[in-house]
Residue, then its C-alpha position, 0 to 999 in steps of 0.5 A: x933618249x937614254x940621257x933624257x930619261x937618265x936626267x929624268x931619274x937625277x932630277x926626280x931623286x933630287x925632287x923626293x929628297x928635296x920633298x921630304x925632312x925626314x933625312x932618308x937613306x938612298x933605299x928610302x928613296x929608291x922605294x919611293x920612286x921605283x913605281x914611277x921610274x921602274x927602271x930606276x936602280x938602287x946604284x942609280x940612286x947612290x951614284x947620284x947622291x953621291x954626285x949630290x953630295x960632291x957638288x955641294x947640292x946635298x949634304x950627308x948627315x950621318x950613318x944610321x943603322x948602317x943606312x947613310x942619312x941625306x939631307x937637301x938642306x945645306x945651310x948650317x944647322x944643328x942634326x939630332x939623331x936617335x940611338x933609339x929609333x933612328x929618327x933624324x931631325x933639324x934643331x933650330x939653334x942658330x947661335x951656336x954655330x954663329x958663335x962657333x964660326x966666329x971663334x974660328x975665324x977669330x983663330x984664321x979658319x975659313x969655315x965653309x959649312x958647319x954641321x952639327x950631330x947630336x945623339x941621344x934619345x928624341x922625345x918619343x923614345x925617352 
């Protein structure tokens, strides 16, 4: 029963995490949770994103705050993150990761994944 429940809580913080593009911390989704599985803890949630990350299910963005941010999107994009506010979010722009994947593997690199973090102030802090 214990495995059971513990798959339960693994599956629902993946779920919240996939559910959401605000890039939350592991506190973020703790709080969302703890009413629905109120035996869920703050180090069930951290080992698990951190069990995530290693596997290549979700990616780290960056720390904000002192908060790490999470993403579920792995594809290779472009993150903006707010000095201000803290607010992270997705840019679409492609072109820049393909050329730099290109000039990478011009030079012999393999590129696995490719992240970007810009930093600054978003449009509501400027």
């Amino acid at each position: 029963m214990k495995t059971t429940y513990h798959s339960q809580k693994r599956e629902a913080i993946l779920k919240k995490l996939r559910s959401t593009k605000s890039h939350p911390s592991a506190e973020w989704i703790y709080n969302e949770l703890k009413a629905e599985y109120p035996g869920i803890g703050i180090a069930t949630v951290y080992r698990n994103l951190k069990k995530f990350r290693e596997d290549g299910t979700i990616q780290s963005v960056a720390t904000v705050g002192g908060h790490e941010r999470y993403d579920a999107d792995i594809s290779n994009h472009i993150h903006f993150i707010c000095d201000t506010c803290g607010e992270v979010s997705d840019v679409d722009f492609e072109q820049k990761h393909i050329k730099l994947e290109s000039h990478l593997q011009q030079k012999g690199y393999s590129v696995a994944i490719c992240t970007t973090n810009l930093r600054g102030k978003c449009n509501k802090c400027a």
